[in-house]
N, C-alpha and C positions, 0 to 999 in steps of 0.2 A: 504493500500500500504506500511506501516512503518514497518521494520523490529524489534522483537524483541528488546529492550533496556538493555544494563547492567549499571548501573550506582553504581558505589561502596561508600558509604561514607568512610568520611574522619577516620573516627574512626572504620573501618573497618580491619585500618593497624596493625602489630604485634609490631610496634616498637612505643617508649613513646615521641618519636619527637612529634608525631603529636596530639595535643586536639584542643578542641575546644573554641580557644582562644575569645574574642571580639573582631572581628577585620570584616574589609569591604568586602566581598567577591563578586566576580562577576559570573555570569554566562556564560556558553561557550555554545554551541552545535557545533556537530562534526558530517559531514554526511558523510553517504555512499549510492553510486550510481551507474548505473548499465549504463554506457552512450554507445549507439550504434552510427550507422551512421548516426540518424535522429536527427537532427538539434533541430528541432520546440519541439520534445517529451523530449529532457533531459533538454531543458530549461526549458520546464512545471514541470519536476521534478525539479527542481533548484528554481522554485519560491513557487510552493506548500512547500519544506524544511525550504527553510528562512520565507516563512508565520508561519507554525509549532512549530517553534524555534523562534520567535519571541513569538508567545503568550504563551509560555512555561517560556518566562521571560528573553529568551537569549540575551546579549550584545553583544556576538559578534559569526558570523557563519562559518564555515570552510568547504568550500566542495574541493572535491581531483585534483587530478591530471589530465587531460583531461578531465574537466567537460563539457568542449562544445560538444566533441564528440569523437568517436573513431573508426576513418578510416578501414574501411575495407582491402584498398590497401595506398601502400604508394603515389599515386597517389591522391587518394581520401583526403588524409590526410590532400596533399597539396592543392588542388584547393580549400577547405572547409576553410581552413583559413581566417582569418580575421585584420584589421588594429585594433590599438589600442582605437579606436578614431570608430569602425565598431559596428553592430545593437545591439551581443552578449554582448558587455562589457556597451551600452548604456541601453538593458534591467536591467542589473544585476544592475547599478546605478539608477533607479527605483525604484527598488523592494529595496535597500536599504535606499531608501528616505522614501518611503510607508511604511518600516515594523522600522524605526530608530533603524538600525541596521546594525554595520559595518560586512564589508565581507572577508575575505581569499577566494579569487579565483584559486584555487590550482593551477591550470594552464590550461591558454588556448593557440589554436594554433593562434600564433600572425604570422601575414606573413610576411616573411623574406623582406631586399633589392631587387630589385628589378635589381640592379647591380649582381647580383650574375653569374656565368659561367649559372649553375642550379636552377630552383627552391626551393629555403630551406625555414623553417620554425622557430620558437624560441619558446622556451617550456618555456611563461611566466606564473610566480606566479604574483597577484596581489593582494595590501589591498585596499580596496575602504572606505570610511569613511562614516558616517551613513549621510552625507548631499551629498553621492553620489559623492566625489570626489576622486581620486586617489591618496593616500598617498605616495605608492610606487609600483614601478615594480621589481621582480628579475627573473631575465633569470638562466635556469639549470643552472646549471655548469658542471656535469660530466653526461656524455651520456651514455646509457643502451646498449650495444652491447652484443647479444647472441646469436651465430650462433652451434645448434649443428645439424650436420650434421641429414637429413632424420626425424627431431624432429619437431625443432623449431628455428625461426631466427626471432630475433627482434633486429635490426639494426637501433639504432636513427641516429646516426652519420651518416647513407644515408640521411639523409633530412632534420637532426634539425641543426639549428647554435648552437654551446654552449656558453652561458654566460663568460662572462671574465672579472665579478666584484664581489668582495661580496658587499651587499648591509648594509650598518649600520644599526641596531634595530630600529624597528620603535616604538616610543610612540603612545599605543593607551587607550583605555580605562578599557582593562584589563591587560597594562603590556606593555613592550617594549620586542617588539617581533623580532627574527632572523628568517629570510625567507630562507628556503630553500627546496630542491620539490626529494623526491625520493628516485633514486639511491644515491643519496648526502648522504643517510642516513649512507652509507656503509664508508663513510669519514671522521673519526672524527676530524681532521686539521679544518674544517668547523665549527664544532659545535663549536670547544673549541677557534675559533678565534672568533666566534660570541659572546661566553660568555664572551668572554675578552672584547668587545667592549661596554659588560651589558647588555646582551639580557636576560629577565628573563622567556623568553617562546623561544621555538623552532618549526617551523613547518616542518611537513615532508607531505606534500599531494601527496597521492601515489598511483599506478597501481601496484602494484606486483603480478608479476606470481604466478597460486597454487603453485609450485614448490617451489620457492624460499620463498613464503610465509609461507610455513607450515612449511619450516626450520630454518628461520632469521627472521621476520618480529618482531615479541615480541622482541629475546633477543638484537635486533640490536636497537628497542624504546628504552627497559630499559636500556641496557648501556651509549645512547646519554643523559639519563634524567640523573645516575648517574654519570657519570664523568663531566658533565657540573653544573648540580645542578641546573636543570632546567624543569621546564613542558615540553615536547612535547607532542605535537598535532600531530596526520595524521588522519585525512579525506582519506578516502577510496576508489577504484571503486572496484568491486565485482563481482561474477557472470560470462557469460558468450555473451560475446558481440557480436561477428559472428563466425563463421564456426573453424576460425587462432584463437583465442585468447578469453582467460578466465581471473579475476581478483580473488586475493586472499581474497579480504577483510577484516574483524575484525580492521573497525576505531577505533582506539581509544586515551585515555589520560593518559599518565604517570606523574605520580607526581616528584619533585627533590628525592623524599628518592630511586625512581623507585619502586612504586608502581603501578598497574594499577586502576585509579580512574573510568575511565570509558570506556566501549565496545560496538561495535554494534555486535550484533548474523548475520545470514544469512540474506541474502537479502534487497531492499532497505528501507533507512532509518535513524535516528539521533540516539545518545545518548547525555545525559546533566552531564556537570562535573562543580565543581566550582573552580575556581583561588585565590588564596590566596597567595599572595606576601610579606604575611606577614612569612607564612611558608616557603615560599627561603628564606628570609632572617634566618631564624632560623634553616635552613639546614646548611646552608654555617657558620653559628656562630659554630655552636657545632660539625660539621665536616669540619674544615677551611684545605684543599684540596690547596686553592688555596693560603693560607701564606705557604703551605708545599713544595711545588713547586721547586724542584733543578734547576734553570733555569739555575746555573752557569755550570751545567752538560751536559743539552740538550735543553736550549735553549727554548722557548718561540713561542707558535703558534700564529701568528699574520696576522691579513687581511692586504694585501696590499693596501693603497691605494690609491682610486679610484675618479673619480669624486668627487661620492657624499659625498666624505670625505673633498672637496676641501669649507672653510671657507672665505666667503665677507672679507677683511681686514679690512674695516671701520667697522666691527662689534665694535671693541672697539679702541680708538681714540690714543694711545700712544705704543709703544711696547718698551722694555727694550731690549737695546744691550751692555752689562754690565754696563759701568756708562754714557752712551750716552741712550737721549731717541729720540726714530723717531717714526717720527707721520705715521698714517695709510696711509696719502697720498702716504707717499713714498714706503708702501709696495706693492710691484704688485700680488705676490701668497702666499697663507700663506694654510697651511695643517694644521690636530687637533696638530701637534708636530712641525712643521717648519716653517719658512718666510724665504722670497724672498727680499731682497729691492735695489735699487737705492742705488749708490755711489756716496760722496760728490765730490772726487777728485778721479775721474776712471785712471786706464793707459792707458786706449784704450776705443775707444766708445762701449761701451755694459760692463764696468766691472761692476758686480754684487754681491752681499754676498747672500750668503743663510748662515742661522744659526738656533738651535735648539731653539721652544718657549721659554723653561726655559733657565733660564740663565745658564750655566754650564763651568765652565774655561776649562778642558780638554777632549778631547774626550771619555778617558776612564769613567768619571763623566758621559755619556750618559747611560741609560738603553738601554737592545736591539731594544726593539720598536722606541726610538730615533732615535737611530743609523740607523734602516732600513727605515726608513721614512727621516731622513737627505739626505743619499745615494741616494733614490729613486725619491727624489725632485731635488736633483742635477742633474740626471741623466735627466728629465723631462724639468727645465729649463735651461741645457745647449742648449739640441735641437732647444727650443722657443728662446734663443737668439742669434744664427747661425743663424734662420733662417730669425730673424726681421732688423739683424742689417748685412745680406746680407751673414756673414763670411763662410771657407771653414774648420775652424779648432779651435779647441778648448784647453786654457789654463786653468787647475784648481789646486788650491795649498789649503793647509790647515798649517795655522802656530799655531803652539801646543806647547803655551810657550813664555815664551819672549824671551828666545836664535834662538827660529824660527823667531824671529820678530813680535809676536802678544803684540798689543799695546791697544788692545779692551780685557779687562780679560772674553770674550766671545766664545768657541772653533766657527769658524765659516768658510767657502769654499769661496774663489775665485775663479770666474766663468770672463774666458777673450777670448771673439771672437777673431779668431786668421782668419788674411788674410795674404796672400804671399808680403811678404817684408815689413810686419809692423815694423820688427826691423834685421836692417843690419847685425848683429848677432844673432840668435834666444834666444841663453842663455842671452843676456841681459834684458829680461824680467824679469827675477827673482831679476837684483839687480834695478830694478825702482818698481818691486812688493814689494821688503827689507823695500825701503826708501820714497815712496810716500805718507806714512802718517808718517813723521817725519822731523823736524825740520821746523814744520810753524810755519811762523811770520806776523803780521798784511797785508802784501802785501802777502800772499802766494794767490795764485787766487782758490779760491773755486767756485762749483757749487753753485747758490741759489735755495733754500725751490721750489719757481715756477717752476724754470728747475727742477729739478728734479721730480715735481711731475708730470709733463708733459711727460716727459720719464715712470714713473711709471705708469700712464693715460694709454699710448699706448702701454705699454706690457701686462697689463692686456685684452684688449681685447680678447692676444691669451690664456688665460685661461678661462676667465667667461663669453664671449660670445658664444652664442649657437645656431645654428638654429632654428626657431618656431616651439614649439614640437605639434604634432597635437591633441596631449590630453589634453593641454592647452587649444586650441585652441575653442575644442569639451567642456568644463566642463562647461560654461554655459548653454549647454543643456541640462543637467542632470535634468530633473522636469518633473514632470507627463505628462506631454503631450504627 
């Protein structure tokens, strides 16, 4: 049933980057599949691959894009779907228990809210880890729409929700990996926001049209591997699924120099490539790309973030606000670049600081990632304190300098819920904002350490509270039974 293999070694390449150094290398396999409308038959191929690839040595397995199946109609597509937490992604956690071997689930069709006008869908990626648990989920992000007239019309945006996060690299056993599924390929914002965040592998698990395949599919791999300086992976479907629709295939693996290390030929089936992270890092030394980088010119591709970017404050117990330290109680939201905290003497109830991790006296002292993640927390926890502390309007100031009145050698935002007739003048806010941390003396009445950790207590819940995710919920029964 196994299609043809090309697997290239390493010393196969033209360029003197690459030998055969002593170093650890892992093993990959990368499939390609042929998934129709029948449920029960792709998953028999999906577990026959990972058995394969498993005794073949492999660490970790990568099947493509709509590996559960591939709807006939857009109807079919949807009622086929399944919960995160449903049989499709409990078998796959199985087979990765049985064969101890983590998975790239290229994407399945996970089913939409339930809220929705219509029925939709979400074209999620998934890493499952070899003890069968869920490392991470990413959702598309850019949706495949191709309507040519009397041809062909493949239309996701009818039915798929698209993703609206990037997901941070996940660590796994062969590398810290950037998920992404597809057309995303055609995106390089994505890739190179990924490698910024350190991903040393990229995935693209994919369906491409022959069309688009025979034209793009290679130079569009090797470019995402060179300009990031990164492996890419895509796992494949192939072939021709029903009457509407055929897949390009040729999974394979790009190395950082953009080489291709490894291919599948026609039809289904694996090829075996190895990882070597010791060679990114020896790509990125001897062609340093990214010290070359004019960001003073264009600026910096950077993932916004998301959730999963958002860090516990009590992770570590002190934070530095220039020559004041406040403890983690009083912080309520801290991002990988920003904190949120509690004020000692507020002007108004909900006054707030957000300020940049590192200590930096002026704003221009920020890098851009700073800056956009500063802005973007600001923007985040204004909301959350209008909305806890009732208000209809919002006051934010930035004092940059001491002629501004910054007394903290910290560049940092005041955030002040603003209600109708908190101050009889409205410009008087600014000179109790000048003067409320100046000129205290033993009697000045300050907040205490408790109040305010208690105020910090109850903002937090509107960040790191979450509903019971049902994948949670479901991951104890990930075992043989």
């Amino acid at each position: 049933m196994f299609a043809k293999m090309t697997s290239l070694s390493r010393g196969n390449s033209s360029n003197n980057l690459r030998n055969a150094d002593k170093v650890q290398k892992t093993l990959i396999a990368v499939c390609q599949m042929n998934a129709t409308s029948l449920k029960a038959d792709n998953l028999q191929t999906i577990i026959d691959l990972v058995a394969t690839a498993s005794s073949r040595g492999a660490q970790m397995v990568f099947l493509p894009e709509a590996c559960d199946y591939i709807g006939e109609t857009k109807n079919q597509s949807i009622d086929y779907s399944e919960p995160l937490h449903g049989n499709f992604i409990h078998q796959l956690k199985k087979a990765a228990i049985r064969h101890k071997v983590w998975l790239s689930v290229g994407s399945f069709h996970q089913r939409g809210p339930e809220n929705q006008d219509k029925p939709k869908l979400i074209n999620t990626h998934i890493i499952i880890d070899s003890e069968g648990k869920v490392r991470a989920t990413y959702d598309k992000a850019h949706l495949f729409d191709l309507d040519i007239a009397g041809k062909v019309r493949l239309c996701e945006s009818d039915f798929v929700i698209p993703g609206s996060k990037v997901i941070p690299p996940v660590s796994t056993p062969i590398g810290r990996i950037g998920m992404a599924t597809c057309y995303d390929v055609r995106f390089p914002e994505l890739s190179l926001a990924l490698a910024h965040q350190g991903a040393q592998i990229i995935t693209y698990p994919s369906a491409f049209t022959q069309t688009t395949g025979m034209a793009h599919w290679e130079c569009l791999l090797r470019a995402r591997a060179i300009e990031t300086q990164c492996y890419v992976i895509a796992a494949a479907q192939t072939g021709k699924h029903n009457a509407k629709r055929s897949s390009y295939g040729h999974a394979m693996v790009v190395d950082p120099w953009g080489a291709i290390i490894a291919q599948c030929s026609e039809g289904v089936g694996l090829c075996l490539a190895e990882i070597d992270l010791d060679y990114v890092a020896k790509v990125r030394s001897e062609m340093p790309v990214w010290q070359h980088r004019r960001t003073d010119l264009y600026g910096r591709v950077i993932a916004l973030d998301s959730d999963a970017s958002i860090i516990p404050p009590d992770d570590q117990p002190i934070y530095q606000f220039g020559h004041i330290k406040i403890p983690s109680s009083h912080i309520f939201y801290r991002t990988r670049l920003s904190i949120a905290f509690v004020n000692i003497k507020p002007v108004l109830p909900g006054h707030a600081l957000i300020a940049p991790l590192r200590v930096a006296v002026n704003l221009a002292d920020l890098n851009p990632a700073e800056v956009t993640d500063l802005f973007l927390t600001v923007q985040h926890v204004t909301e959350v304190l209008k909305k806890h502390f009732k208000a209809t309007s919002s006051t934010m100031a930035i004092q940059d300098g001491l002629e501004a009145g910054q007394t903290v050698q910290h560049v940092h935002v005041h955030i002040l819920p603003r209600k109708f007739g908190d101050f009889s003048d409205n410009d008087d806010i600014y000179d109790h904002l000048q003067n409320h941390d100046k000129g205290w003396t033993e009697h000045t009445k300050l907040r205490s350490a408790e109040e305010m950790a208690e105020e910090a207590r109850q903002l937090r819940v509107h960040f790191y509270t979450k509903p019971a995710d049902p994948e949670e919920q479901s991951a104890g029964s990930s075992d043989e039974s």
